[in-house]
C-alpha positions as CSV (number, residue, x, y, z in Angstrom):
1,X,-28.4,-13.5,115.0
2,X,-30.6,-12.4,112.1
3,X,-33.0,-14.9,113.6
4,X,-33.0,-13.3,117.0
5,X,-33.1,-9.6,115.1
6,X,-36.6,-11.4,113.4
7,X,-38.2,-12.7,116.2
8,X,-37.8,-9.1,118.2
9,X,-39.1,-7.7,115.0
10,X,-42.4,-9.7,114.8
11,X,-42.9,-9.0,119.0
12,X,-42.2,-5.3,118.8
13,X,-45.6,-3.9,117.9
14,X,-47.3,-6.4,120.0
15,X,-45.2,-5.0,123.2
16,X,-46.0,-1.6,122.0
17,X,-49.8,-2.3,121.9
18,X,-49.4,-3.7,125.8
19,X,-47.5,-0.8,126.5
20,X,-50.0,1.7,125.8
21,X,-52.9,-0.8,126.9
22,X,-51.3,-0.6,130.3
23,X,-51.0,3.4,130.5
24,X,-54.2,3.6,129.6
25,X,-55.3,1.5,132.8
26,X,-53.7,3.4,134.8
27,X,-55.5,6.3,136.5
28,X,-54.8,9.2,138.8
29,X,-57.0,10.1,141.8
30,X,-57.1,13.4,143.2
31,X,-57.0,13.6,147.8
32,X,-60.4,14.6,147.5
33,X,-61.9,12.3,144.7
34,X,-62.4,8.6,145.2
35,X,-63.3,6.2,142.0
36,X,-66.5,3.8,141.8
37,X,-65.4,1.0,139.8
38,X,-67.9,-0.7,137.6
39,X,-66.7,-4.1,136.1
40,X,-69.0,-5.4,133.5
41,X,-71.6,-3.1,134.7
42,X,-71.7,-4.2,138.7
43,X,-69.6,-2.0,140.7
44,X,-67.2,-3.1,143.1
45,X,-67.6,-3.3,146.7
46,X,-65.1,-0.4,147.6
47,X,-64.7,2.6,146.3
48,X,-60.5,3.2,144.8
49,X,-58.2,6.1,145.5
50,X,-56.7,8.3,146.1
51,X,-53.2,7.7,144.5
52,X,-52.7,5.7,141.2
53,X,-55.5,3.1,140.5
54,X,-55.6,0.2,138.0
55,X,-58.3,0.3,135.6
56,X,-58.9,-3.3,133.6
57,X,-60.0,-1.5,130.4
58,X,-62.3,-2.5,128.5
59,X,-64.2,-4.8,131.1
60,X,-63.5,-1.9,133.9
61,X,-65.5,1.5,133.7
62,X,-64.6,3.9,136.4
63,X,-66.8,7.3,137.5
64,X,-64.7,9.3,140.0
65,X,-66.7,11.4,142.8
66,X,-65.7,14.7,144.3
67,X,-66.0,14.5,148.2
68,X,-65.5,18.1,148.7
69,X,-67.8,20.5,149.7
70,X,-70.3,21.7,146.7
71,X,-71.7,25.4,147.1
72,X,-74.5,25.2,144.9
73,X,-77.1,28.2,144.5
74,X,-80.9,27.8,144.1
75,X,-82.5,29.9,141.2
76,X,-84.9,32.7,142.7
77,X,-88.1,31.3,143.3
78,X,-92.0,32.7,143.2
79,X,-93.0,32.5,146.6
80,X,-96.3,32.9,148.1
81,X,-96.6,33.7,151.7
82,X,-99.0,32.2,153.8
83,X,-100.7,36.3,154.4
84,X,-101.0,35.9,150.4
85,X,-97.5,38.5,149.8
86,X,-95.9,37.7,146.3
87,X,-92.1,37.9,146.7
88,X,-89.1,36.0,145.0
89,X,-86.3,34.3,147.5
90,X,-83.5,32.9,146.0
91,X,-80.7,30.5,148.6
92,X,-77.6,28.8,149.0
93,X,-77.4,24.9,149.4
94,X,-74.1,23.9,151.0
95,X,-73.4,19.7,150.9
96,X,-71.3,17.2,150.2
97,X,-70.5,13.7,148.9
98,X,-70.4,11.1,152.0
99,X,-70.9,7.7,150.1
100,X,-69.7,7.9,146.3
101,X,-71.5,4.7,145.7
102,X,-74.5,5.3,146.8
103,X,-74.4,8.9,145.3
104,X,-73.9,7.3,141.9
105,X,-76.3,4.1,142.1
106,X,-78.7,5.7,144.5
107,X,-80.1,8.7,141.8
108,X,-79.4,9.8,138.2
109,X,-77.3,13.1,139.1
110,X,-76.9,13.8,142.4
111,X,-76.1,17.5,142.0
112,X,-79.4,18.3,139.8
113,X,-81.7,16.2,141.8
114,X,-80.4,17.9,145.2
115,X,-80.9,21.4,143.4
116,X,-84.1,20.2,142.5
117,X,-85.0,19.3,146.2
118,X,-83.6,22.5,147.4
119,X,-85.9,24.4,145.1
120,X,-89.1,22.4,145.8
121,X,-88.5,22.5,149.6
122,X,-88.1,26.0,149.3
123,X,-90.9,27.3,147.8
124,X,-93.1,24.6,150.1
125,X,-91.8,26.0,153.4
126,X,-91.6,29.4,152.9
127,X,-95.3,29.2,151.8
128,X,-96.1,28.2,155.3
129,X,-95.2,31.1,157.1
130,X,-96.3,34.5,156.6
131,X,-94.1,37.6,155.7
132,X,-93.4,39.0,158.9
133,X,-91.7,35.8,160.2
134,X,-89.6,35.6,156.7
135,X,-88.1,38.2,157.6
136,X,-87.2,38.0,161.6
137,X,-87.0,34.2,161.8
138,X,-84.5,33.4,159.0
139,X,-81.6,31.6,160.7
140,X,-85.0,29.5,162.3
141,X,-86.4,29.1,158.4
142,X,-82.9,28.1,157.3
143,X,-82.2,25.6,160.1
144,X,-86.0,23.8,158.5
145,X,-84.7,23.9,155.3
146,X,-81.0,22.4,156.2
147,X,-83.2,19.4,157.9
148,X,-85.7,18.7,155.6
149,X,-83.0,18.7,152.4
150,X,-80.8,16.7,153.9
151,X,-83.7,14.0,155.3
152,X,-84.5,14.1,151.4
153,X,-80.7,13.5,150.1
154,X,-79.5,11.0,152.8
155,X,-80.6,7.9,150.8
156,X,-78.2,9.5,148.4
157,X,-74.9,9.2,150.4
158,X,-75.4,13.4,150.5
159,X,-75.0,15.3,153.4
160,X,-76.3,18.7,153.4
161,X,-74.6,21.2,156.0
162,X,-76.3,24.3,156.1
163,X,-78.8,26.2,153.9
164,X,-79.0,29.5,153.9
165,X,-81.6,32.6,152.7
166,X,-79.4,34.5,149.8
167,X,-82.2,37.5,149.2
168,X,-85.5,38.4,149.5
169,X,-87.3,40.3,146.7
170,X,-90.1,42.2,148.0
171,X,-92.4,44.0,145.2
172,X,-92.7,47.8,145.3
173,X,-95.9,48.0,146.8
174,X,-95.0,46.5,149.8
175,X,-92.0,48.0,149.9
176,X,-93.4,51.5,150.6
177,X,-95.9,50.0,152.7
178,X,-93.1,48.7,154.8
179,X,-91.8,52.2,154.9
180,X,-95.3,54.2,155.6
181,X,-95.1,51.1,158.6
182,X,-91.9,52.1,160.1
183,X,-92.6,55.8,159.6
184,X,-96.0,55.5,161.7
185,X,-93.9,53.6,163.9
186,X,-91.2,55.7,164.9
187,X,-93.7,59.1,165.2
188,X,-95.4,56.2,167.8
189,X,-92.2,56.3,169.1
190,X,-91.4,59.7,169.8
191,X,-94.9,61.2,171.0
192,X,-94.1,58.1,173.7
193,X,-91.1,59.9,174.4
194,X,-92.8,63.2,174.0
195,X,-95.6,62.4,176.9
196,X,-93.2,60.5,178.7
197,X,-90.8,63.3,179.2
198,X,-93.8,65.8,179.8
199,X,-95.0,63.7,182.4
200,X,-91.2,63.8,184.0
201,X,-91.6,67.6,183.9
202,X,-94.7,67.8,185.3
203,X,-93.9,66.0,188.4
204,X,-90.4,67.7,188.9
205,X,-92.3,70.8,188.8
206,X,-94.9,69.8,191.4
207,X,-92.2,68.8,193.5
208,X,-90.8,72.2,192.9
209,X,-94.2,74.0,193.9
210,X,-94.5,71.8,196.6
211,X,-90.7,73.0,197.8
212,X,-91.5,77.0,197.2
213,X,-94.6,76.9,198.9
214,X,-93.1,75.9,202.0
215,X,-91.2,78.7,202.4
216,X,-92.3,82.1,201.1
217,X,-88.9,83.6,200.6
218,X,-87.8,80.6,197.8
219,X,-90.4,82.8,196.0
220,X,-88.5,85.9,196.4
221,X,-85.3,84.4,195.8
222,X,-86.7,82.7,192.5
223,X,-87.7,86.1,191.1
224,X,-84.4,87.8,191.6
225,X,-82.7,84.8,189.4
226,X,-85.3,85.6,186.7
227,X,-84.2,89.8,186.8
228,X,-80.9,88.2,186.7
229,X,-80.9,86.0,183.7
230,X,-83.1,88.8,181.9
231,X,-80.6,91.5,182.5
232,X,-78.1,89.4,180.9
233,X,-80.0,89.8,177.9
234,X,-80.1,93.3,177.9
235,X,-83.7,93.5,177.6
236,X,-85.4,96.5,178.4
237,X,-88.8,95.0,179.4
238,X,-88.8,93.5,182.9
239,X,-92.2,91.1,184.1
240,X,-93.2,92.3,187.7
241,X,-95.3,89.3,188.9
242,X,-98.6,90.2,190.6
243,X,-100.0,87.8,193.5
244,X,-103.8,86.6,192.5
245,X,-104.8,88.3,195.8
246,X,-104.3,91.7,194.6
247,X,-106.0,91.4,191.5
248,X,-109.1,89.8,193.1
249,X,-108.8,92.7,195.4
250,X,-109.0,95.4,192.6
251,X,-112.2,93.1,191.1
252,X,-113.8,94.0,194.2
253,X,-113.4,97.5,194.1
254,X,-114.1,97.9,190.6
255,X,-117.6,95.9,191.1
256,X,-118.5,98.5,194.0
């Protein structure tokens, strides 16, 4: 018995040492994560997770991958517009992790070298276009951007979904020349509006003439309303309307 007692004594920290050896191969791998397994320095064919995964420590060296979405945001860049406008435009990047492997061989850092992309593609595209069609084509600019980034990142294993303009930084100067713009442009507006509605009036009223002067007692019957709506006034001046004819009448009599 003391023998046996011995011999379990000298195994004991041995089994101790393999005990924690073996917990410390053992690694947990999120839904959304999977695990790029480098043995020796070559990775493995497949990627590991999710659930528990063996790690062969020390020869085994694994770098685990997020495959969810990354909403990344791109710094406010120095544009300059193709009509030679200085403005700052800053964006969002939204991609995503589609081949861990290739994400982690393929480039350095994927999530610095996509921002870098993002930033440089930015400022190159935007420079193409002019100011006006920054600002009324962006879901059109946006769509360029999402195409071009993601052309960039595919050798990556990266998938970029959607890029989008965040804001648009004009400098004051052009700001109130925007304004004196849209100022001229609604006065435009509203002497359109102006002639457009006296033009409107001036043919109702023709039509009206045209109406009285077929029948002389419309006349008649138009200057009564007038007496009436100026008597609701209570004015004590009241027009009599003279016909031409009898002033050129008293012209001639005055000239004898």
């Amino acid at each position: 018995m003391d023998a046996l007692f011995a011999s379990l004594g000298c195994f004991g920290p041995a089994a101790l040492v393999v005990i924690v050896w073996l917990l410390s191969c053992l690694k947990v791998v999120n839904q959304y994560e999977r695990a790029v397994v480098f043995r020796l320095g070559k990775a493995l064919n497949a990627t590991k997770g999710p659930g528990l995964i063996f790690i062969f420590r020390p020869f085994d060296k694994a770098v685990v991958v997020s495959l969810r979405t990354v909403v990344m945001d791109v710094p406010s860049q120095d544009i300059i517009t193709r009509d030679n406008v200085s403005l700052k435009v800053s964006a969002v990047v939204y991609f995503k992790v589609l081949e861990p492997m290739q994400a982690i061989i393929g480039v350095e850092n994927y999530y610095y070298a996509t921002s870098q992309i993002a930033q440089t593609t930015l400022r190159s595209v935007l420079g193409e276009v002019t100011l006006d069609e920054l600002l009324a084509d962006r879901e059109k600019l946006s769509k360029r951007l999402q195409e071009i980034i993601d052309q960039s990142t595919e050798p990556w294993g990266i998938q970029v979904s959607a890029v989008e303009l965040k804001s648009v930084d004009l400098p004051e100067q052009i700001q109130r020349a925007m304004g004196k713009q849209a100022e001229a442009e609604r006065e435009k507006r509203a002497k359109i509006i102006a002639a457009e509605g006296e033009l409107m009036a001036s043919q109702q009223l023709l039509e009206a003439a045209n109406k009285i002067s077929e029948n002389p007692t419309a006349i008649q019957m138009r200057y009564l309303q007038t007496l009436t709506e100026i008597a609701v006034e209570k004015n004590s001046t009241i027009v009599f309307p003279l016909p031409m004819e009898l002033m050129k009448a008293f012209e001639k009599f005055t000239a004898k």
